[in-house]
C-alpha positions as CSV (number, residue, x, y, z in Angstrom):
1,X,-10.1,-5.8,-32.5
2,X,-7.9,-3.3,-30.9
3,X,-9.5,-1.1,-27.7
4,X,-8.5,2.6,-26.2
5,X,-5.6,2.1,-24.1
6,X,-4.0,-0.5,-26.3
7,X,-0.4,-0.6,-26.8
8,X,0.3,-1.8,-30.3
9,X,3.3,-2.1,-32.9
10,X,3.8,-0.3,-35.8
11,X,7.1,-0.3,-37.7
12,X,8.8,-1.8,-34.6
13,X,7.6,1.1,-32.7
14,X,5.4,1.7,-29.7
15,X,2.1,3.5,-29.4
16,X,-1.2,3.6,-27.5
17,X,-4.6,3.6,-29.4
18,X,-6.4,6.5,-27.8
19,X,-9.4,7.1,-30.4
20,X,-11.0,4.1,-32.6
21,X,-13.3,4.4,-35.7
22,X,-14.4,0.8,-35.5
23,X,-16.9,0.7,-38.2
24,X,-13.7,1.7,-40.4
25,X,-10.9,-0.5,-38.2
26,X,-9.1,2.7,-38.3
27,X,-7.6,3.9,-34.9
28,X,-5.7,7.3,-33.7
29,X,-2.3,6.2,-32.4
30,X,0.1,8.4,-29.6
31,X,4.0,7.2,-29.3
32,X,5.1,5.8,-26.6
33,X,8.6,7.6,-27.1
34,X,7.4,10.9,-28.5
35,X,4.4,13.4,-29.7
36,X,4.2,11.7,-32.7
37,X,0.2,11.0,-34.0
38,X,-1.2,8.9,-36.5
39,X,-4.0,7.2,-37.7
40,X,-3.8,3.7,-39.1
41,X,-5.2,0.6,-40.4
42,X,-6.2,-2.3,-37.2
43,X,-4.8,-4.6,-39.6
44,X,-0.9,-3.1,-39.5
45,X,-0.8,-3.1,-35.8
46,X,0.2,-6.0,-33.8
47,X,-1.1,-5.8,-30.2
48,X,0.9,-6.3,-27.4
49,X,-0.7,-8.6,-24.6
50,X,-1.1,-6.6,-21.2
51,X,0.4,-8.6,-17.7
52,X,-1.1,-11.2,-16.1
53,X,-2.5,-10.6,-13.1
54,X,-3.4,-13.1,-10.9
55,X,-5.7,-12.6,-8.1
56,X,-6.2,-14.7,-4.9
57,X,-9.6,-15.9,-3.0
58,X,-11.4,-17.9,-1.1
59,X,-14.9,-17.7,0.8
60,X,-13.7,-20.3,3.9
61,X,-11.9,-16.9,4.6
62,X,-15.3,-15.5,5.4
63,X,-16.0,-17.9,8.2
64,X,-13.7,-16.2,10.4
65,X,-16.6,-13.7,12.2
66,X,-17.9,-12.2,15.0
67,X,-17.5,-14.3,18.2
68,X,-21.2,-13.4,19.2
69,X,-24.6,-11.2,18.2
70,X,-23.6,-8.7,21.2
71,X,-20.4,-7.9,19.7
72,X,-21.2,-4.2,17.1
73,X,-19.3,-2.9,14.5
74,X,-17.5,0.3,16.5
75,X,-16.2,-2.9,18.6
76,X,-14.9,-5.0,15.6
77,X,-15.3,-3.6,12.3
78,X,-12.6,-5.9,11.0
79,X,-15.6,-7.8,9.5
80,X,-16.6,-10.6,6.2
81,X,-18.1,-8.0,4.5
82,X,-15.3,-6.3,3.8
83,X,-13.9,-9.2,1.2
84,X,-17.9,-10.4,0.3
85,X,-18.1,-7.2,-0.6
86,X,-14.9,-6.8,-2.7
87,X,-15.4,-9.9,-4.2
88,X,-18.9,-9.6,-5.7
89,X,-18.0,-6.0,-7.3
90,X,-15.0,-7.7,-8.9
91,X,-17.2,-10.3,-10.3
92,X,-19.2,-7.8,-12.3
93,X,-16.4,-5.9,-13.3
94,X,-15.4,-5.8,-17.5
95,X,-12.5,-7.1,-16.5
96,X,-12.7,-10.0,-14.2
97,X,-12.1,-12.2,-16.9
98,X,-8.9,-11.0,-17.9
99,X,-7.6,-12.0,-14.1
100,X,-5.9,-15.2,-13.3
101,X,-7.7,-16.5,-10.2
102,X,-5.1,-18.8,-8.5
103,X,-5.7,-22.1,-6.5
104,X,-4.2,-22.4,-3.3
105,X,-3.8,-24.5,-0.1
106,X,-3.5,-23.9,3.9
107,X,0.1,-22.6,4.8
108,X,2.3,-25.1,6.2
109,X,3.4,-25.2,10.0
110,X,6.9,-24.7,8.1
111,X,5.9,-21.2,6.6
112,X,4.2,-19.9,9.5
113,X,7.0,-20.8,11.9
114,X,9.7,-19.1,9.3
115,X,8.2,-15.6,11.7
116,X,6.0,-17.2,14.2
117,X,6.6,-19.2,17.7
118,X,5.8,-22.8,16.8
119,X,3.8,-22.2,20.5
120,X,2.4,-19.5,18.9
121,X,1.0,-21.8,16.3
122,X,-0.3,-24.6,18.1
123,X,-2.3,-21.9,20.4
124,X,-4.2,-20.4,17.3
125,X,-5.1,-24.1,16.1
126,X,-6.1,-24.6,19.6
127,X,-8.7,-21.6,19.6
128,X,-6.7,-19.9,22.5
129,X,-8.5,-16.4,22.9
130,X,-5.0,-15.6,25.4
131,X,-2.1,-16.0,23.0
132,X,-3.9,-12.0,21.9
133,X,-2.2,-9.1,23.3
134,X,-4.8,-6.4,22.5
135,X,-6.7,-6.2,25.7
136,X,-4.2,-3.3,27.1
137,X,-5.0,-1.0,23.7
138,X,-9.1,-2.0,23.7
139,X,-9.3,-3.5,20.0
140,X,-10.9,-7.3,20.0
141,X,-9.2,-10.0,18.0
142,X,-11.2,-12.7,18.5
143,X,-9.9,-16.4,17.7
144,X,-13.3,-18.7,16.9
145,X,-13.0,-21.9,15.9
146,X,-12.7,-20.9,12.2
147,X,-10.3,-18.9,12.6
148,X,-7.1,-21.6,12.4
149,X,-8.3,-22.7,8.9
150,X,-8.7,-19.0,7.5
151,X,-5.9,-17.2,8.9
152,X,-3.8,-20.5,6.9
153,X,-5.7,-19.5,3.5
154,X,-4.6,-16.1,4.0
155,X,-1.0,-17.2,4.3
156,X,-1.4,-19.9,1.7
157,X,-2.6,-17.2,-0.9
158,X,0.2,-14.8,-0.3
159,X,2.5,-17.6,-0.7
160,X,1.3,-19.0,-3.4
161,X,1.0,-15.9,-5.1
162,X,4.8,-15.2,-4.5
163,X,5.8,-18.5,-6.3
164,X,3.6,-17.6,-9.3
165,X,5.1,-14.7,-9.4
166,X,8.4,-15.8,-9.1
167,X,8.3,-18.5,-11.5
168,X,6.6,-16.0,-14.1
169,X,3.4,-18.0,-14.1
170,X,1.8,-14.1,-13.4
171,X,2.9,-10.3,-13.8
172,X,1.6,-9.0,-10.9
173,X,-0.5,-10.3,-7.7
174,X,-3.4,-9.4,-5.7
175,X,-4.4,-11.0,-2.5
176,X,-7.9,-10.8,-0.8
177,X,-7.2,-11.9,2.5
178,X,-8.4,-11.8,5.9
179,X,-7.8,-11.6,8.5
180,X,-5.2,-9.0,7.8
181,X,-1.7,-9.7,9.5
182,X,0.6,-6.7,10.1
183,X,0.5,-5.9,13.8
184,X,1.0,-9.9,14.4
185,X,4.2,-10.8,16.2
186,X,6.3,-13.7,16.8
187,X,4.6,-15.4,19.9
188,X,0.6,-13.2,19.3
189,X,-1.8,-11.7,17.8
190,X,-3.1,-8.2,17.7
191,X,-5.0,-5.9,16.0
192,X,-7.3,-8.0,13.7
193,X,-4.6,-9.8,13.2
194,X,-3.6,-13.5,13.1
195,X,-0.6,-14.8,10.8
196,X,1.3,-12.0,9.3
197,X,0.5,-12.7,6.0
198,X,3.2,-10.5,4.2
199,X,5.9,-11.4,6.7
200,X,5.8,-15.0,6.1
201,X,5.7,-14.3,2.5
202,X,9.3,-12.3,2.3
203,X,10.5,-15.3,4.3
204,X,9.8,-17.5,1.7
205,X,11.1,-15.5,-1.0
206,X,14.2,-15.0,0.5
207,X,14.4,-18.9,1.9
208,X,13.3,-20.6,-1.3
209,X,14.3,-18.3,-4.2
210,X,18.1,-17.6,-4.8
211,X,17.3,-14.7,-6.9
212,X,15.8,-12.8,-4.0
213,X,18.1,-11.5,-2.1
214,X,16.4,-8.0,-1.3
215,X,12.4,-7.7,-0.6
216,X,10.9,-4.4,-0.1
217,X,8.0,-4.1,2.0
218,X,5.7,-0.9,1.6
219,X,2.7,-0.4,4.0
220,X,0.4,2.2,3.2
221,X,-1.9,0.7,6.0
222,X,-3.1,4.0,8.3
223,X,-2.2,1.8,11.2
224,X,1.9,1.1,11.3
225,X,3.0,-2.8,10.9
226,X,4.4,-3.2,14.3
227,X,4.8,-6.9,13.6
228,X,6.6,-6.4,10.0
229,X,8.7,-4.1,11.9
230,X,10.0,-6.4,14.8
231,X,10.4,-9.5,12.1
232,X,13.3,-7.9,9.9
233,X,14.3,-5.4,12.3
234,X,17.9,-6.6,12.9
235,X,18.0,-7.6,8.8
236,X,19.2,-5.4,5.6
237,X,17.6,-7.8,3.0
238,X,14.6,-6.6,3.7
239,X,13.6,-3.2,3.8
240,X,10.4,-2.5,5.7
241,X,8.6,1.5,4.4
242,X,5.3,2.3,6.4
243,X,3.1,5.4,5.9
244,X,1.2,5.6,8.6
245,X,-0.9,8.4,11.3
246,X,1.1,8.3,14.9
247,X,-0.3,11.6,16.8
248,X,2.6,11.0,18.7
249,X,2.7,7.5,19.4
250,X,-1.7,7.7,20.4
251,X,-3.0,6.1,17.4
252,X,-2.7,2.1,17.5
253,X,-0.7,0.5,18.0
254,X,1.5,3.1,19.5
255,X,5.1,2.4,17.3
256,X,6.4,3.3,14.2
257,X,8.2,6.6,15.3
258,X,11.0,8.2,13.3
259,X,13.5,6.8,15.2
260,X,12.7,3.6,15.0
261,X,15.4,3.1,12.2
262,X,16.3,-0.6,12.4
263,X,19.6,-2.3,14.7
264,X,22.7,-4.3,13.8
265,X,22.4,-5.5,9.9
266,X,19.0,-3.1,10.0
267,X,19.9,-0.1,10.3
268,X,18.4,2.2,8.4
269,X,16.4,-0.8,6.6
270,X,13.6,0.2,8.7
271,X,11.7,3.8,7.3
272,X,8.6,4.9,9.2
273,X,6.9,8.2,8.0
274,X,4.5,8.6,11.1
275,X,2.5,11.5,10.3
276,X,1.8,13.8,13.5
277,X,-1.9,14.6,12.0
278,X,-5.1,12.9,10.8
279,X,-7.1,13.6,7.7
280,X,-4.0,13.0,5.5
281,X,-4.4,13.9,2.2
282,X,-3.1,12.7,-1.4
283,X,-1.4,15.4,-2.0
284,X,0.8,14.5,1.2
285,X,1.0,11.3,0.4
286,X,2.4,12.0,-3.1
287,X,5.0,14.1,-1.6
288,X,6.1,11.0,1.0
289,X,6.4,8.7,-2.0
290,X,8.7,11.5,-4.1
291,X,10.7,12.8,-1.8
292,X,11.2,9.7,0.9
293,X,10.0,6.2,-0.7
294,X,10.6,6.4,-4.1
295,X,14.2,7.9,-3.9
296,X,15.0,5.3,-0.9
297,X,13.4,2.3,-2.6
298,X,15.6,2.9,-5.8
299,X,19.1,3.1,-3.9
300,X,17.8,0.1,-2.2
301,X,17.0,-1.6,-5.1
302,X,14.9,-4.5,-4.7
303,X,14.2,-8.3,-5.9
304,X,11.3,-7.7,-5.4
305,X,8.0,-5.6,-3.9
306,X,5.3,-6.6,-1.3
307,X,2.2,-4.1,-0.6
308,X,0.6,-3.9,2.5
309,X,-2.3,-2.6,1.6
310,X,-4.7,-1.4,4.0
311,X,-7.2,1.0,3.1
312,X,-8.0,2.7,6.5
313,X,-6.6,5.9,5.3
314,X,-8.6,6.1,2.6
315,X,-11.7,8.3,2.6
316,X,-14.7,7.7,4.9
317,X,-13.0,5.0,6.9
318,X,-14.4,5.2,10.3
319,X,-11.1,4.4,11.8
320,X,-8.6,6.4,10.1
321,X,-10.1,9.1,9.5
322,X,-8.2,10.7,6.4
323,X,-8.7,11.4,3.1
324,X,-7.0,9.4,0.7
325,X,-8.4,8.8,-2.8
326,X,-8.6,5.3,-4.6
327,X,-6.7,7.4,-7.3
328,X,-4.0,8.0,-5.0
329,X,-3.5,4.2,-4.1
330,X,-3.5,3.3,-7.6
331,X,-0.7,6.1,-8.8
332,X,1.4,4.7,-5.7
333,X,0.8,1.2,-7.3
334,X,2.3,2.4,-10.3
335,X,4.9,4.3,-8.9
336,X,6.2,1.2,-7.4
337,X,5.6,-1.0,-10.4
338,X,7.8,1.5,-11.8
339,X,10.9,-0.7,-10.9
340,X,10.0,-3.4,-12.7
341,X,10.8,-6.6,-10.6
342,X,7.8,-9.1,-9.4
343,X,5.7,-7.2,-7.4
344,X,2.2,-8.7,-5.1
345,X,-0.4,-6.5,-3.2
346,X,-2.4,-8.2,-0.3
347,X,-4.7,-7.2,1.2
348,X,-4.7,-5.5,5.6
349,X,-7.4,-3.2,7.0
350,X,-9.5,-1.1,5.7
351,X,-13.4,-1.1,7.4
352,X,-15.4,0.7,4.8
353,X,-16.5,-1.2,2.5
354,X,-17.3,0.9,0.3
355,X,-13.5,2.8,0.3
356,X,-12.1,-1.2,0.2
357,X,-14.0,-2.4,-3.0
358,X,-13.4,1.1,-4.9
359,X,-9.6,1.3,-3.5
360,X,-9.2,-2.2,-4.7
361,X,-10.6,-2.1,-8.1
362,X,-8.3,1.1,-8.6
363,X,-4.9,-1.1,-7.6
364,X,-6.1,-3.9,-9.5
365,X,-6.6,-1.6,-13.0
366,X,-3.2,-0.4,-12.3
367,X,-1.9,-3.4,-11.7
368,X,-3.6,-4.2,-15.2
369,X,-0.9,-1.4,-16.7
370,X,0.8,-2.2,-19.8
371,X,4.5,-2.1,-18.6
372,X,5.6,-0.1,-21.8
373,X,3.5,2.9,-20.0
374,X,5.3,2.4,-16.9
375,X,8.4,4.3,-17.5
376,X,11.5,3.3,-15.3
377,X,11.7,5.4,-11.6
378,X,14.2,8.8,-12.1
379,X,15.0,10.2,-8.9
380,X,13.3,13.5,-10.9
381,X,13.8,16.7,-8.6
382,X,11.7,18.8,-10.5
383,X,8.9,16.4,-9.8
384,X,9.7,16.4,-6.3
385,X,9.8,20.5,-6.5
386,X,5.8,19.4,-8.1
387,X,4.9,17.5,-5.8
388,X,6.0,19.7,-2.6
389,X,4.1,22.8,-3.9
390,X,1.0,21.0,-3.9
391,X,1.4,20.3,0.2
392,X,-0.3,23.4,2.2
393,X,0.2,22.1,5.5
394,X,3.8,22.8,7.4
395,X,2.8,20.0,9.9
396,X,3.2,17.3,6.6
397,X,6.2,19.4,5.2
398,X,8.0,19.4,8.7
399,X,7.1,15.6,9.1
400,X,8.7,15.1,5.8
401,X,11.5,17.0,6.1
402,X,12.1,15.2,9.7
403,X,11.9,11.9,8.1
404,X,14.5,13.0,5.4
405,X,16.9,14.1,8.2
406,X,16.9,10.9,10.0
407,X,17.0,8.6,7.0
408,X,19.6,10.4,5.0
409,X,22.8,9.1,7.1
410,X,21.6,5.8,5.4
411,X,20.6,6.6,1.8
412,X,22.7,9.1,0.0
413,X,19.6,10.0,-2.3
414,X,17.9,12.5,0.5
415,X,20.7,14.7,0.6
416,X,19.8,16.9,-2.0
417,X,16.0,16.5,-0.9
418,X,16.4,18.3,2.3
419,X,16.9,21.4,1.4
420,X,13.7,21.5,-1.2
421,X,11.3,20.3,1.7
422,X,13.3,23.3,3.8
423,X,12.1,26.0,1.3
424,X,8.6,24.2,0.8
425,X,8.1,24.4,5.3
426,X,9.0,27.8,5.5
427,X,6.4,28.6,2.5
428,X,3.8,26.9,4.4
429,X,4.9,28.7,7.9
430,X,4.5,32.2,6.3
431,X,1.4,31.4,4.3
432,X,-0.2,29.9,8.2
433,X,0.9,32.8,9.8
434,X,-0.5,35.2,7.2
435,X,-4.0,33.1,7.3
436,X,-3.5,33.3,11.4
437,X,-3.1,37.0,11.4
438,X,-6.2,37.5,8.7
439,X,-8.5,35.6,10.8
440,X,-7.2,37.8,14.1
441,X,-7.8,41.2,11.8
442,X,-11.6,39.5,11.3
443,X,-12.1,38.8,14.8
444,X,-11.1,42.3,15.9
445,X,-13.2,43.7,13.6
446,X,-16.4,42.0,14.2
447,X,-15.9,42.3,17.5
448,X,-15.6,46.1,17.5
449,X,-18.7,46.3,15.3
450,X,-20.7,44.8,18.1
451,X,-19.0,46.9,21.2
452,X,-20.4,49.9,18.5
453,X,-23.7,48.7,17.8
């Protein structure tokens, strides 16, 4: 029996079953390729089988906790809950069984030293609370002696979700993991953070895999992925793209400015949009990914794509404070699925658990897309014209159009961008200055009521 949101075959063409009269087996069909609408018989249409998409678990990860009672949540909200949580809503969803849950070991000493001091390594299987460097910016990343064990299953998923994927075992990848990894360098920890998970796992793919020769990285994390940055900062096969809030270099961990462009084989390999504002919006985020990501990641052109996903900028997250929708992080998941090459989202921060598990589920069902309604990525300027007139705020426009101008002397593509995000800043200026002298006329007013009164 065919379902709503189907693709299907009919006369060696495409549609999508959006109505069904099942009592009849008769179902309303859209093209794929045009207007075209039809109703036919469930019996003429051969379905087409959806991606596999495996996803990546495992409870030990929950034994990495709290080091003591006296320890709240404002202190270390990086917490099990936020996967328990995950986890048991994914369990009752419709379509947990349609997921390929994988099996997975520890990572190796070899795969975590591919980016980390072998020093390094033996301190975290040690328990040794002073190979962490967080006590200058106040966040606690606490080693316990469960800690070794699950920071290794949270490197062992991602790996082993990379070779799935790169032996076409699976589509598409998700990985619940914690702790997260991002802000971990070579010789420490930081910032929840153990192993970096994602790190090791384009090491792999470009050590083991001959047909990667490219890996793009994207981090939509609300905090920037200092240690991503500093492990392929000197390398062009991997490009490293992180949306993140800076405030000017006060929101943790402090990098990730526009300048920060990459050195020797890196340069310009190395994109940070570092918005200058809290409370960031989807509508600026949609605007990054048209006119700075997507057009960058196609000229790039990679093997294939890692997500960082954090979900601290999404709404009600006490620590990032913006407003970012799990709509929003599902249409970038598509948006990147739109270059069709093997593509694995695991999991960073995110401490609401709430905004995690919904976030989640929203990647996951777009992870579940059909690939024939994932059109291949056009650098489309008239979407980009779209997407800019949506954006209200001149701060966002300006960080944009900054971001364009410092980027560009790498990646052709922006040229033209520039001066669309020019037009769309000054727009926003006037508008804020006509809002700015509104509010004055108020102010004037009321006050002059009350000197006459």
């Amino acid at each position: 029996m065919h379902r709503v949101g189907d693709v299907v075959r009919h006369n060696d063409k495409l549609y999508e079953v959006v109505k069904e009269m099942a009592c009849w087996e008769r179902f309303q069909l859209t093209s794929l390729e045009g207007e075209e609408v039809l109703w036919k018989d469930g019996r003429t249409l051969e379905k087409l089988e959806g991606p596999v998409v495996g996803v990546g678990w495992d409870d030990r990860m929950l034994l990495h906790s709290v080091p003591s009672e006296g320890v709240s949540v404002l202190d270390l909200p990086e917490r099990p809950g936020r996967c328990s949580t995950l986890w048991e809503a994914l369990e009752q969803d419709e379509a947990f069984k349609s997921y390929k849950q994988i099996d997975f070991k520890e990572a190796t000493h070899e795969e975590v030293c591919l980016v980390h001091d072998p020093a390094y390594y033996e301190q975290v299987m040690a328990c040794d609370q002073s190979c962490i460097t967080d006590t200058a910016n106040e966040v606690l990343t606490p080693i316990t002696p469960d800690t070794p064990l699950a920071a290794l299953l949270a490197v062992g998923c991602c790996v082993t979700m990379l070779r799935l994927l790169l032996s076409n075992a699976i589509d598409t990848g998700y990985c619940i993991v914690r702790p997260p990894g991002h802000h971990a360098v070579r010789s420490s920890g930081m910032g929840f953070c153990i192993f970096n998970n994602v790190a090791i796992t384009a090491a792999v793919a470009l050590k083991e895999f001959a047909s990667v020769k490219k890996v793009l990285i994207l981090d939509w994390d609300v905090h920037h992925g200092n240690g991503v940055q500093d492990a392929f900062y000197e390398t062009a096969e991997v490009l490293y793209v992180s949306l993140h809030v800076s405030c000017g270099g006060r929101f943790y961990p402090g990098t990730g400015r526009l300048n920060e462009t990459g050195e020797r084989d890196g340069e310009g390999h190395n994109v940070n949009i570092p918005w200058r504002h809290t409370d960031v919006t989807d509508d600026e985020m949609q605007l990054a990914f048209a006119a700075v990501v997507l057009p960058i990641v196609q000229e790039f052109g990679p093997d294939v794509v890692l997500v960082s996903a954090g979900y601290d900028a999404g709404e009600g997250d006490p620590l990032g404070m913006c407003h970012v929708t799990p709509q929003c992080f599902a249409w970038m998941t598509r948006q990147l699925m739109s270059f069709k090459v093997p593509f694995l989202v695991a999991l960073e921060g995110g401490y609401n658990e709430r905004t995690v598990t919904e976030s989640s589920l929203a990647v996951l069902e777009a992870l579940r897309s059909s690939p024939y309604k994932i059109s291949p990525y056009t650098n489309d300027k008239t979407a980009i014209e779209a997407a800019a007139g949506k954006v209200h705020r001149s701060a966002a426009l300006s960080l944009l159009l900054d971001a364009v101008r410092m980027q560009k002397q790498h990646w052709s593509c922006l040229d033209p961008i520039e001066a669309i995000l020019e037009e769309h800043e000054k727009r926003a200026l006037r508008d804020e200055n006509v809002k700015l002298m509104m509010e004055r006329r108020r102010m004037f007013e009321a006050h002059k009521e009350d000197d006459q009164s």
